[in-house]
C-alpha positions as CSV (number, residue, x, y, z in Angstrom):
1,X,36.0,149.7,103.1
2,X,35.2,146.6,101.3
3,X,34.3,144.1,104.8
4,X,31.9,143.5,107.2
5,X,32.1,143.2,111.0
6,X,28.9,142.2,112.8
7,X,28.0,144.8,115.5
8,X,29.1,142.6,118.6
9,X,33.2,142.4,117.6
10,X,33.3,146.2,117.0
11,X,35.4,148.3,119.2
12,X,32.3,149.6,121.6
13,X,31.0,146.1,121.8
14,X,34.2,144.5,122.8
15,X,35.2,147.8,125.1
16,X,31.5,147.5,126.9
17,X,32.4,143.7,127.9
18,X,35.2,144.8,129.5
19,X,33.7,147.8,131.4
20,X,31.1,145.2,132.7
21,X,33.7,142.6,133.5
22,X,31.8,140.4,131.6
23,X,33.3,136.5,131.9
24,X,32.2,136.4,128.1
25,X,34.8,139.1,126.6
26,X,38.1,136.3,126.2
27,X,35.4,134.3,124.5
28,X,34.0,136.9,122.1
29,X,37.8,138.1,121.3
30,X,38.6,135.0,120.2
31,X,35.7,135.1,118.1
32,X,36.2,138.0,116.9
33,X,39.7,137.4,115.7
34,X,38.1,134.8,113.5
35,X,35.5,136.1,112.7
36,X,37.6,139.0,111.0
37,X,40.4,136.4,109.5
38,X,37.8,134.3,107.6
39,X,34.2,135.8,107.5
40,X,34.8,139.3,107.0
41,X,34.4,139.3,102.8
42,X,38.1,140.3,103.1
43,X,41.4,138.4,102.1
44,X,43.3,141.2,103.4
45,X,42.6,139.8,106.6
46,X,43.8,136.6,107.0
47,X,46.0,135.5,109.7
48,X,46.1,139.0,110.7
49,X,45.9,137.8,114.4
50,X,48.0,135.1,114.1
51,X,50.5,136.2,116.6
52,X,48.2,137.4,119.1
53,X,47.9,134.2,121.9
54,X,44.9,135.1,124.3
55,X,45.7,131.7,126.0
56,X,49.3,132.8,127.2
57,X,50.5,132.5,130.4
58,X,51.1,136.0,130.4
59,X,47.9,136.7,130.8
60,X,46.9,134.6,133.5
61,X,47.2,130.7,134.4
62,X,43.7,130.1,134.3
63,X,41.1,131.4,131.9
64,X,39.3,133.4,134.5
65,X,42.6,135.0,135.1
66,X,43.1,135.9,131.7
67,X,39.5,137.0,130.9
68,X,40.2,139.7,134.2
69,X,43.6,140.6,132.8
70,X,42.2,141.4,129.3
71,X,38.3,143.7,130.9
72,X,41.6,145.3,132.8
73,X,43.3,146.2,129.1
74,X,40.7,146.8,126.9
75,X,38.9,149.1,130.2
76,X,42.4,151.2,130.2
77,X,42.5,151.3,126.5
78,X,39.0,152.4,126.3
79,X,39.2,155.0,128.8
80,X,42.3,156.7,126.7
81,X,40.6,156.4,123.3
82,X,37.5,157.9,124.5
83,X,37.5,161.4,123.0
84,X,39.6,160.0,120.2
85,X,38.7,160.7,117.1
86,X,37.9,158.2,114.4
87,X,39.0,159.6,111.4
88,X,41.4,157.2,109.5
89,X,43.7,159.7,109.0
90,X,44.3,160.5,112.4
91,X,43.9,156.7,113.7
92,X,46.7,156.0,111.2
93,X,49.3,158.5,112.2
94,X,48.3,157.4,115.8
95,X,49.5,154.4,114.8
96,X,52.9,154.8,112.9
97,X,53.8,156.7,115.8
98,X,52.9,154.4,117.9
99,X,55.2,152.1,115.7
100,X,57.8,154.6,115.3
101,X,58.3,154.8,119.4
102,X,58.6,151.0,119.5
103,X,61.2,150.9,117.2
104,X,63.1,153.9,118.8
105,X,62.4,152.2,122.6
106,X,63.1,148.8,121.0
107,X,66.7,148.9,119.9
108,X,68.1,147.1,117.0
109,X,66.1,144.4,116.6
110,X,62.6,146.2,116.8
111,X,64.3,149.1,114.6
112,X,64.4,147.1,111.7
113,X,60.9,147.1,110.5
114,X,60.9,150.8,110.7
115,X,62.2,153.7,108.2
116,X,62.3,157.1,110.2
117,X,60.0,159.4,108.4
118,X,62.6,161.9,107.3
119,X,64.2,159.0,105.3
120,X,61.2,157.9,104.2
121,X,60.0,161.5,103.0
122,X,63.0,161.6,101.1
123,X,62.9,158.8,99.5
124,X,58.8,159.3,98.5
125,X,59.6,162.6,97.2
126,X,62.3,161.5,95.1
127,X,59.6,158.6,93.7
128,X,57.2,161.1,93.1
129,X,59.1,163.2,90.6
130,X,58.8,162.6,87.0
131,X,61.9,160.1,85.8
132,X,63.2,161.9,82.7
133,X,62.6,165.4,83.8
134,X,62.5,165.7,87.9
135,X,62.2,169.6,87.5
136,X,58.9,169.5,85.9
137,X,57.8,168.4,89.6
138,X,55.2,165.6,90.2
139,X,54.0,162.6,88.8
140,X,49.9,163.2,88.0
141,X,50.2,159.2,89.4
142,X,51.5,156.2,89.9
143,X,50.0,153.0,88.8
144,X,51.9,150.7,90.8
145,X,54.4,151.4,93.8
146,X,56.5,148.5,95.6
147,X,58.4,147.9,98.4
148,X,60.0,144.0,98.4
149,X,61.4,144.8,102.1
150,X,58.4,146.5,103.7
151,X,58.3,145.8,107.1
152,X,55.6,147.9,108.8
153,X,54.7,149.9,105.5
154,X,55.7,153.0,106.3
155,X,57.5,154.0,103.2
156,X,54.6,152.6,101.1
157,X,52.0,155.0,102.7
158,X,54.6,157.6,102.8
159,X,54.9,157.4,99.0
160,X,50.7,157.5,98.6
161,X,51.0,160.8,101.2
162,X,53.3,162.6,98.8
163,X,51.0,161.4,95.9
164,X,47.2,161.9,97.5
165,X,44.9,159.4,98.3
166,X,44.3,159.0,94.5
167,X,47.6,159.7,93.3
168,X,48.5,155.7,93.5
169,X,46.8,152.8,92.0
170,X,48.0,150.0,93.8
171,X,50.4,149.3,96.7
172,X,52.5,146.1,96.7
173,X,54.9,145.2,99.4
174,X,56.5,141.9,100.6
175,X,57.9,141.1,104.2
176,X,59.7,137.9,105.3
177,X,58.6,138.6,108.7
178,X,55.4,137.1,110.2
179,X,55.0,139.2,112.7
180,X,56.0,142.5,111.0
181,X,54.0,141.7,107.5
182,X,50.5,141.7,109.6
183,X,51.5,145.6,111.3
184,X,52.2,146.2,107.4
185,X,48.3,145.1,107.0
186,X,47.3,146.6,109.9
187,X,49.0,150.1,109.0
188,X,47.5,150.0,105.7
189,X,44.0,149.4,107.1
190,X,44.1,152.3,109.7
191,X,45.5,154.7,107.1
192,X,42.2,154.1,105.3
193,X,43.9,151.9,102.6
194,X,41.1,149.8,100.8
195,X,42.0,146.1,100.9
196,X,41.8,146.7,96.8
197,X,44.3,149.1,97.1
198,X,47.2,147.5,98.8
199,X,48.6,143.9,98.7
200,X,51.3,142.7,101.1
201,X,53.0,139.2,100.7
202,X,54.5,137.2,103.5
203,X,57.7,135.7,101.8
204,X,61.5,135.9,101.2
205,X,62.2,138.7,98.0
206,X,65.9,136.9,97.6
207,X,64.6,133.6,96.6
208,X,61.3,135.1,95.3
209,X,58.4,133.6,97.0
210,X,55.9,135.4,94.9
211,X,53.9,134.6,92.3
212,X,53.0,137.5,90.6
213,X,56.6,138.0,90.3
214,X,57.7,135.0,89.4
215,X,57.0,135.7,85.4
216,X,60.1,135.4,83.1
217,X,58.4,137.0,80.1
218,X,59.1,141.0,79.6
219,X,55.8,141.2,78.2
220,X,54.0,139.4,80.9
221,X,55.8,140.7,83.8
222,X,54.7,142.8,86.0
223,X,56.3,146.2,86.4
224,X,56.6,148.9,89.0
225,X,56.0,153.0,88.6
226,X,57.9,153.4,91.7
227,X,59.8,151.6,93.7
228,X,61.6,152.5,97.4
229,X,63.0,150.0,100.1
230,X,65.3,149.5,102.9
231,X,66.3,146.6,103.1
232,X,68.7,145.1,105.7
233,X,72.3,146.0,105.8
234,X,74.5,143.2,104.5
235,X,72.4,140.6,105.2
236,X,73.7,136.9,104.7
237,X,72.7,134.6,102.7
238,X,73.2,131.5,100.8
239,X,73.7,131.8,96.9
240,X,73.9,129.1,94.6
241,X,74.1,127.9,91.1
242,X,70.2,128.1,90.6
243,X,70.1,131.5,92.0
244,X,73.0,133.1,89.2
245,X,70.5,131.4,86.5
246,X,68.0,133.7,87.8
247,X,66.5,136.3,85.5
248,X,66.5,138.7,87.9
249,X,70.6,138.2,88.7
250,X,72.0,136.3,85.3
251,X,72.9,139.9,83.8
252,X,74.6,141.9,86.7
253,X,75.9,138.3,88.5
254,X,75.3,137.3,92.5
255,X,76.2,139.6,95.1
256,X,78.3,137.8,97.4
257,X,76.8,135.8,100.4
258,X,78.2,138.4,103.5
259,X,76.3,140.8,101.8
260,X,72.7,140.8,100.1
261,X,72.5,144.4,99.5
262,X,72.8,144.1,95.4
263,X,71.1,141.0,95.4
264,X,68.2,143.0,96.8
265,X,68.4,145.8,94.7
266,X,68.7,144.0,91.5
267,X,65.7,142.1,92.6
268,X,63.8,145.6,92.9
269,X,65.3,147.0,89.7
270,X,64.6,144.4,87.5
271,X,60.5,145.4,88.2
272,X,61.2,148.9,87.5
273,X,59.2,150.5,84.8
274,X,61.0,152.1,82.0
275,X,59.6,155.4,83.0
276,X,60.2,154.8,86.5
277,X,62.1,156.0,89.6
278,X,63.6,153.6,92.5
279,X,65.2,154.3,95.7
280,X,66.9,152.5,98.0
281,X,68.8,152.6,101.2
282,X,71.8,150.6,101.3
283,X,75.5,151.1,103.5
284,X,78.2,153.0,102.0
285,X,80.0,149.4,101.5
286,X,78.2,149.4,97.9
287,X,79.6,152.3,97.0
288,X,83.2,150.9,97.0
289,X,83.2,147.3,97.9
290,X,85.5,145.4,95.2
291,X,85.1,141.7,93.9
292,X,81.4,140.6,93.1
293,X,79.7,143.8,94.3
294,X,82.3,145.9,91.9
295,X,81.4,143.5,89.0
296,X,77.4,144.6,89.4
297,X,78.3,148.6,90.6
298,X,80.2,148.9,87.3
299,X,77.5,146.9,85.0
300,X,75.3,149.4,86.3
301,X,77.8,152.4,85.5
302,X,78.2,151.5,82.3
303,X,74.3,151.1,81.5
304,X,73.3,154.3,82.7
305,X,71.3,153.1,85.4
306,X,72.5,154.7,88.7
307,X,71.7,158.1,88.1
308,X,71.5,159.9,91.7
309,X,73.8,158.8,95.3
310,X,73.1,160.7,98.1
311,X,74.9,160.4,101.3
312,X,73.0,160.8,104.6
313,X,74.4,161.5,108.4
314,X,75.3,159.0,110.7
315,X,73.2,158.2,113.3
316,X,69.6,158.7,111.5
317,X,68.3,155.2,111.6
318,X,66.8,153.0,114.7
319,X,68.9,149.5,113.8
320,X,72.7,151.0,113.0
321,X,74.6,154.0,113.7
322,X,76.6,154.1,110.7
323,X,76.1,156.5,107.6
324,X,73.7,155.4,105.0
325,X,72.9,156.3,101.3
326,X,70.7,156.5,98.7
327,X,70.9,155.2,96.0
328,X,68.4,156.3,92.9
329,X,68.1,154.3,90.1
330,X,66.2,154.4,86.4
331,X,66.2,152.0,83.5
332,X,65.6,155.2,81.4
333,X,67.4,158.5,82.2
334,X,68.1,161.8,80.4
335,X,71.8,162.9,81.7
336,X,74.7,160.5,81.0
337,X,76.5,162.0,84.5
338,X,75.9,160.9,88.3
339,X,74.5,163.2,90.7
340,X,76.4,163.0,93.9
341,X,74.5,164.8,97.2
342,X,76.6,164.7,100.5
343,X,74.0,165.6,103.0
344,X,76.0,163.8,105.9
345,X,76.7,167.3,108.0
346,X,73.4,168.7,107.1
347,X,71.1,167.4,110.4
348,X,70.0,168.0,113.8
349,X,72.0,166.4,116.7
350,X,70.3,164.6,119.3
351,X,71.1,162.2,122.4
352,X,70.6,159.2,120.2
353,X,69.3,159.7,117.4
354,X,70.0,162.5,114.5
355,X,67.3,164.1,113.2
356,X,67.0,165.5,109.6
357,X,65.1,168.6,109.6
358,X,62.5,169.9,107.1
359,X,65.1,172.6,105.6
360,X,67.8,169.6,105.4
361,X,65.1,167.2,103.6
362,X,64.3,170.4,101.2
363,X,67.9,170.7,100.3
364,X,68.5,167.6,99.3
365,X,65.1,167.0,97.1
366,X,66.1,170.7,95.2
367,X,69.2,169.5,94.8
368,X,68.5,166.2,93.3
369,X,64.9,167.7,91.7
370,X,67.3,170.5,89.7
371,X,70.5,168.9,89.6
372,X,72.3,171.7,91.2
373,X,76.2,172.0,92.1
374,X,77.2,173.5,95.1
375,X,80.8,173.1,96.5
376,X,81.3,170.9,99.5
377,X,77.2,169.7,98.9
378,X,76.7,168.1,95.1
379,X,78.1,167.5,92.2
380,X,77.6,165.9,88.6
381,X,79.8,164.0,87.5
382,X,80.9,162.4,84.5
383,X,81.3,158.4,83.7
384,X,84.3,159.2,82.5
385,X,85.5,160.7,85.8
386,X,84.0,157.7,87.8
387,X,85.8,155.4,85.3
388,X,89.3,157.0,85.9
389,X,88.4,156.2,89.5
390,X,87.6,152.0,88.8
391,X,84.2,152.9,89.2
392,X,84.3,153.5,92.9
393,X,81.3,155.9,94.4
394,X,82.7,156.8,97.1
395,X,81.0,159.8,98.0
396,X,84.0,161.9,99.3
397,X,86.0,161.5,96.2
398,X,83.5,163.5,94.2
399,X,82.4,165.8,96.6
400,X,84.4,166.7,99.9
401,X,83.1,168.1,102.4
402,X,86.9,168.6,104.3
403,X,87.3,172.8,104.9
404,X,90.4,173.5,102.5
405,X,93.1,175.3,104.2
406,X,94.0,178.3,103.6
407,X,96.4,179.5,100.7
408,X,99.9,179.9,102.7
409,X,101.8,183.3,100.5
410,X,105.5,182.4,101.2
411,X,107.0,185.6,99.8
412,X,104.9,187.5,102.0
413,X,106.0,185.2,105.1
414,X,109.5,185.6,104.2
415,X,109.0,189.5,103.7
416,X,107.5,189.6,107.2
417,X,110.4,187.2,108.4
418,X,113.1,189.5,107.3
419,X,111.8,192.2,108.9
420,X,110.9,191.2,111.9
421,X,114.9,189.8,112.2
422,X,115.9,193.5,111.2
423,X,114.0,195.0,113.9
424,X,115.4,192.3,116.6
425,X,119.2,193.4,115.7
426,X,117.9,197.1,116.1
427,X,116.5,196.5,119.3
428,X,119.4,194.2,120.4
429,X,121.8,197.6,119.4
430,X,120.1,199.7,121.6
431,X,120.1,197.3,124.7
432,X,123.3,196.5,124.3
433,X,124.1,200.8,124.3
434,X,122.2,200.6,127.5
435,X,124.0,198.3,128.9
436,X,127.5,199.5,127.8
437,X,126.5,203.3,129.7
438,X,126.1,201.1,133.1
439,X,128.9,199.0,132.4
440,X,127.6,195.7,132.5
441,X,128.2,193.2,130.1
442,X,127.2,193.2,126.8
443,X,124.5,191.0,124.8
444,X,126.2,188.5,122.0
């Protein structure tokens, strides 16, 4: 696995302390968190622990009260994990469900840093298709995959699932978010992911706070096989002049500063490989929005660079209950049309979450992997159609999923009228003879 970790700060060491209530274990934690951040021959360590505070309150006011509170923990912990097994594998998925429940149980906030893994498995199946020709089937690999809005990773390792352990070279992903960049590392490292194999940056993507990306020359750059994110939803932010002189921007323009969402795909897309395959989850507002964000939808259009919008049901995703879509894009593509999916009724209702299920997920990867039409469901269609329409995307105008009603035959309605008011005036003539044998008064 490329480290070391001296026999006392593994798992069984530490877990033994705390079976013995030992007054050494919040002493040998400590060391042990260090011990792994610096001295363990790996860089994928560092800071890892840094938000963990084994002096807090919380614990205890006192250290002996803290060192009981933790031989309590780790004892508990211990006891659960006993007959556990260790494969990475298993440790791994242990984990990202673990995550996963957090985020569900967590609410917005804590929903964030997650994508739910039928997203996800949409998204790394779409990746993992060849570019030009998706109904050949798989890529034989990816060199390079990245995520610029990671959060816990779970898209990244989604993407090396679909692929195989060696079907990826290298993971890259990037997460403002202290806290949430070290579960990325952590997910990585219980999924069995070599510290050679992945790298994760703490740092803002919008302002670029990354070296290896910070390289204006094509040829020097560093590009991306795949790439899939999901980044926050209209995020805020503060453009300025020295941001539109940015390479990454300076050809599409700035999105506007209530919403990032362009600004953070055009800062993924610029990496893409030529040969390459990104998708991204973004609210319907790009689809549609005008001013600035029309400006860069358009620019795109016209390039023949968004070549797949999918929409997905409401309701799907931890942090919002809106609708979301996909967006897949490519710097080279074969068809000159747009492939538009509306998968928003295809799902599995729930309390409070939706739930895509595995037929719903096949659908839609078919559908884009084959470029099928299928009324109410997908469509291509032309530029030319999308320009009649100002270049809006708006899912519904190219494929509806409104029930048409039904074809109303007015001759036959007035046939059925007239005789229906024949046979009233018949009846009416033979009450009215009834009526006229007892004498009583007749019907007008």
């Amino acid at each position: 696995m490329h480290y070391v970790i001296e026999p006392h700060y593994l798992w069984n060491a530490i877990a033994e302390l705390a079976r013995t209530q030992s007054d050494e274990l919040h002493k040998t934690l400590e060391a042990a968190f260090k011990y792994i951040e610096k001295e363990s021959f790996s860089t994928a360590f560092d800071g890892l622990f840094s938000e963990i505070n084994l002096n807090s309150e919380k614990l205890g006011k006192n250290y002996s009260a803290r060192n009981e509170k933790l031989c309590k923990i780790i004892t508990k912990i211990a006891e659960g994990i006993a007959e556990f097994s260790n494969d990475s594998d298993v440790l791994g998925d242990a984990y990202e469900y673990l995550i996963g429940q957090f985020a569900a149980g967590g609410g917005k906030k804590a929903g964030e840093f997650y994508t739910p893994q039928q997203a996800s498995t949409i998204l790394s199946k779409i990746v993992s298709l060849d570019s030009q020709d998706p109904s050949t089937g798989k890529k034989k690999k990816l060199n390079r995959v990245f995520d610029f809005a990671c959060g816990s990773g779970s898209l990244l390792l989604n993407v090396r699932k679909q692929m195989g352990k060696h079907g990826v070279g290298k993971i890259y992903g990037q997460e403002k978010n202290i806290t949430t960049f070290n579960l990325a590392r952590m997910n990585m490292l219980l999924h069995g992911v070599k510290d050679n194999e992945f790298e994760i940056h703490h740092g803002d993507s919008l302002t670029n706070e990354w070296e290896i990306l910070a390289e204006e020359n094509p040829a020097k750059k560093i590009h991306f096989d795949a790439i899939v994110a999901n980044p926050p939803f209209s995020l805020r932010y503060e453009p300025n002049d020295e941001l539109a002189k940015d390479f990454r921007f300076k050809n599409h323009g700035l999105a506007p500063k209530s919403a990032a969402d362009f600004a953070f795909l055009l800062h993924g897309f610029h990496f893409l490989d030529k040969q390459g395959t990104m998708a991204i989850i973004l609210p319907h507002g790009v689809l549609f929005r005008g001013g600035a964000e029309a400006k860069i939808r358009t620019k795109l259009l016209q390039d023949g660079h968004i070549d797949t919008v999918i929409g997905l049901p409401s309701k799907l995703f931890f942090s919002t209950g809106i609708p979301v879509c996909i967006l897949v894009l490519k710097k080279c593509k074969k068809s000159d049309d747009v492939l538009f999916i509306n998968a928003s009724e295809h799902f599995e209702k729930g309390k409070k979450q939706n739930h895509l299920r595995d037929a719903d997920i096949d659908k839609v990867i078919n559908t884009y992997q084959h470029r099928t039409a299928e009324e109410r469901y997908s469509r291509a269609v032309s530029l030319e159609e999308i320009e009649s329409n100002d270049f809006n995307l708006n899912i519904s105008r190219y494929v509806s999923t409104a029930i048409p009603e039904p074809i109303i035959d007015l001759e036959a309605v007035h046939g059925e009228l007239v005789a229906l008011e024949k046979e009233i005036e018949q009846c009416q003539d033979e009450h009215n003879g009834y009526l006229e044998e007892l004498g009583l008064k007749l019907l007008v």
